[in-house]
N, C-alpha and C positions, 0 to 999 in steps of 0.2 A: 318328439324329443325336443326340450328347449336348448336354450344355452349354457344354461348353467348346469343341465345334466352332463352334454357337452365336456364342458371344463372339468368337470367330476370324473368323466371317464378317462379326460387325456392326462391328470395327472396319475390316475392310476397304473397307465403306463410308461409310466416314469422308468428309462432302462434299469435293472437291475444286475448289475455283474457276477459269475461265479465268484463262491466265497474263497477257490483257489486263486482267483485273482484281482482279489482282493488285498490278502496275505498272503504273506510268504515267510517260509521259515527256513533258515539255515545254519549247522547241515539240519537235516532228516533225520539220519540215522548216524551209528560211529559206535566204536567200539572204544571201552576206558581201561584203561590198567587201573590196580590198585593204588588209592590216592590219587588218581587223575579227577580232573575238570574240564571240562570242555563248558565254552559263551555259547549261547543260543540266541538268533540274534530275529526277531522277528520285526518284518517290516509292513507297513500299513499301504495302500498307494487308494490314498484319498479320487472322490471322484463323482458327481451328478449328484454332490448335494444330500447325501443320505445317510441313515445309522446304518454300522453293519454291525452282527454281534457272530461270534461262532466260540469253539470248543473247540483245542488244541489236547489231544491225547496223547501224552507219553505212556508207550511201553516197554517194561524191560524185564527182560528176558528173565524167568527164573521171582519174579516178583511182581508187586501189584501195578495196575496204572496207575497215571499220573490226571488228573483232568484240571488245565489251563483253560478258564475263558478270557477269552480277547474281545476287544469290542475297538469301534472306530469312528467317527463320527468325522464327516467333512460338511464343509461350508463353501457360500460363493462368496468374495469378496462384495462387501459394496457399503454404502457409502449416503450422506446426504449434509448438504451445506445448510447453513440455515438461511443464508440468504447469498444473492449473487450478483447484489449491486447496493453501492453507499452513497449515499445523499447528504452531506454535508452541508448543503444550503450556501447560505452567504457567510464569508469567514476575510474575515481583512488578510490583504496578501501575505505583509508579513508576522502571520503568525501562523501558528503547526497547534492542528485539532486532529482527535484521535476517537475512534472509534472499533468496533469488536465485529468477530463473526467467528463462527463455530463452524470446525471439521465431524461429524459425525458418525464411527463405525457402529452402522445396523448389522455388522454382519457378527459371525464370529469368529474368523482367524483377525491380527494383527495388517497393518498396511500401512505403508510411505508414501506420504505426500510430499511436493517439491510447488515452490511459487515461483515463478519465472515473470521478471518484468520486463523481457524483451521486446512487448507492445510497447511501453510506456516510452510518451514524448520527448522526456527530458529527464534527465539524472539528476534526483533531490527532491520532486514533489510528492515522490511516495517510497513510504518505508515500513516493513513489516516487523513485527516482534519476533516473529518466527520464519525463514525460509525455507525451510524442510523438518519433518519430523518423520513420530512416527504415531501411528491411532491405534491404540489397544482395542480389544472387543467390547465393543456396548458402552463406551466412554467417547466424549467429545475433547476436543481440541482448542482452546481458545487462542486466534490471533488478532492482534489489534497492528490495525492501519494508520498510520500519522499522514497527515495529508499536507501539504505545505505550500500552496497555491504560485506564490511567486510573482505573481502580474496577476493586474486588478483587469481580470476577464471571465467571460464563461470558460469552463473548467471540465472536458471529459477526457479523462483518461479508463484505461484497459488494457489487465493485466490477466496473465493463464495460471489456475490450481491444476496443479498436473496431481493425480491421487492412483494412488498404484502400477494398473497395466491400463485405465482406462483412457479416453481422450481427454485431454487439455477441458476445463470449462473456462470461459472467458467471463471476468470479474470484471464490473462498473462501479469505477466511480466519479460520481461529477458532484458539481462545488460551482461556486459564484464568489471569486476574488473580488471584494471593494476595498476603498481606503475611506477615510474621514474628507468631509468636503464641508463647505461653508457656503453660505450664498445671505448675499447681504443686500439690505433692501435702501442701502445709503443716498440720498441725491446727487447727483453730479453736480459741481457748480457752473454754474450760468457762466459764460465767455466774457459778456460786459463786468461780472462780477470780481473776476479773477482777474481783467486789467486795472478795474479801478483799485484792487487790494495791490498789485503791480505795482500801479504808481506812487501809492500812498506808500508803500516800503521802499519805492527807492528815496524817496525823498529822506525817509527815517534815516537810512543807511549814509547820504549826501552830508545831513546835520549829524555825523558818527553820535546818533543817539542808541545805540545798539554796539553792544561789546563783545569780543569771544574770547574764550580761553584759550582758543590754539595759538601754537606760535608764531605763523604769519600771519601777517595781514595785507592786504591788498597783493600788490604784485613782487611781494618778498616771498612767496613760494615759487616763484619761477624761479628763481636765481641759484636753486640748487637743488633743481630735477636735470632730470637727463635732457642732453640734446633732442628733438625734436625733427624725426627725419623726413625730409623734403620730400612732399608729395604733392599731385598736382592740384589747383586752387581746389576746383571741383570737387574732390573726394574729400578734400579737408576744410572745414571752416573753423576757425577759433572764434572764441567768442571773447568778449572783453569779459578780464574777471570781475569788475563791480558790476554787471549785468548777469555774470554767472553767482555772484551773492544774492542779487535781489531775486533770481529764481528760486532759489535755494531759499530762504527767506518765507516765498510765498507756499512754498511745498511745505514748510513748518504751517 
């Protein structure tokens, strides 16, 4: 015998329940007065996944039956994601990209899912369209994730799909914060270069061949700035202001 005869046999003994307890019907029996009704109230109790079908006979006394078929069909719950981790790639920190994934009921009764971000790092880098619903049979669910990185770093976070009575599955997703950068291939100027421009602008500045529009000039800005409080020589140096022009000057 191989395997697969195996599998053939063990579903066939798939338990089967009396079709009494299966159904149930109540009452049974009862006696009606003239223009009475009496509710008949029949119950299913679903169970190992199987069709059940049977035949419900009323009899009454003094006339014909009645023949009710009943049938009942149960199901297992379940279920399939289409995926169980997002890759986002590189995304500049401040800005929110968004992407999709699918709840899927294979089965056929209805089921509640719930998203719980009680893993997640930080409050704000991730947000769902949906936190709870509910999946009809044989139809999917779309929810989309907004991702919002925050700081310009690697990026893994993980969060739980809770779907029915099952356990928690834990959802990835990771991302690569960057920002905008520059890198510039400018020369530095040479040391001898920058005294000799030094000297030749203070001279300019000496012969007041150079004008400014603000309102003081030389040391008429001091005269109505605030006091200046007394610190020791060390931690403070001032500098003369027509040496702090011709800096300034050479930084133009």
């Amino acid at each position: 015998m191989n395997l697969k005869e195996k599998k053939k046999k063990k579903k066939k003994k798939a338990k089967i329940l009396p079709i009494n307890e299966v159904f149930d019907i109540l009452p049974v029996s009862g006696i009606l007065q003239p223009g009475e009704t009496e509710n008949v109230e029949f119950t299913f109790y679903a169970g190992n996944g199987l069709n059940y079908q049977g035949m419900a006979v009323c009899s009454v006394d003094g006339g014909p039956d009645y023949d009710v078929p009943i049938t009942g069909d149960s199901s297992f719950v379940s279920y399939n994601l289409s995926t169980t981790e997002l890759d986002f790639g590189e995304v500049a920190y401040n800005e929110t990209i968004a992407k999709d994934f699918f709840i899927e009921n294979i089965g056929k009764v209805p089921f509640e899912f719930n998203i719980n971000f009680g893993t997640v790092s930080r409050p704000g880098i991730l947000e769902c369209s949906q936190m709870r619903g509910k999946v009809v049979a044989g139809e999917k669910f779309k929810v989309t994730v907004k991702f919002f990185p925050g700081i310009p770093d690697n990026i893994r976070e993980c969060f739980l799909v809770e779907c029915a009575h099952f356990p928690a599955e834990r959802f990835t997703v990771k991302a690569v914060g960057i920002y905008p950068g520059c890198l510039l291939s400018f020369p530095r100027v040479d040391q001898d270069e920058f005294e000799a421009a030094y000297h030749s602008m203070e001279e300019t500045l000496t012969a007041n061949q150079i004008h400014y529009t603000s309102r003081f000039k030389g040391n008429d800005a001091l005269k109505v700035m605030p006091p200046i409080s007394k610190k020791p020589e060390k931690e403070m140096i001032l500098k003369d202001t027509s040496v702090m022009e011709v800096e300034a000057e050479c930084d133009r």
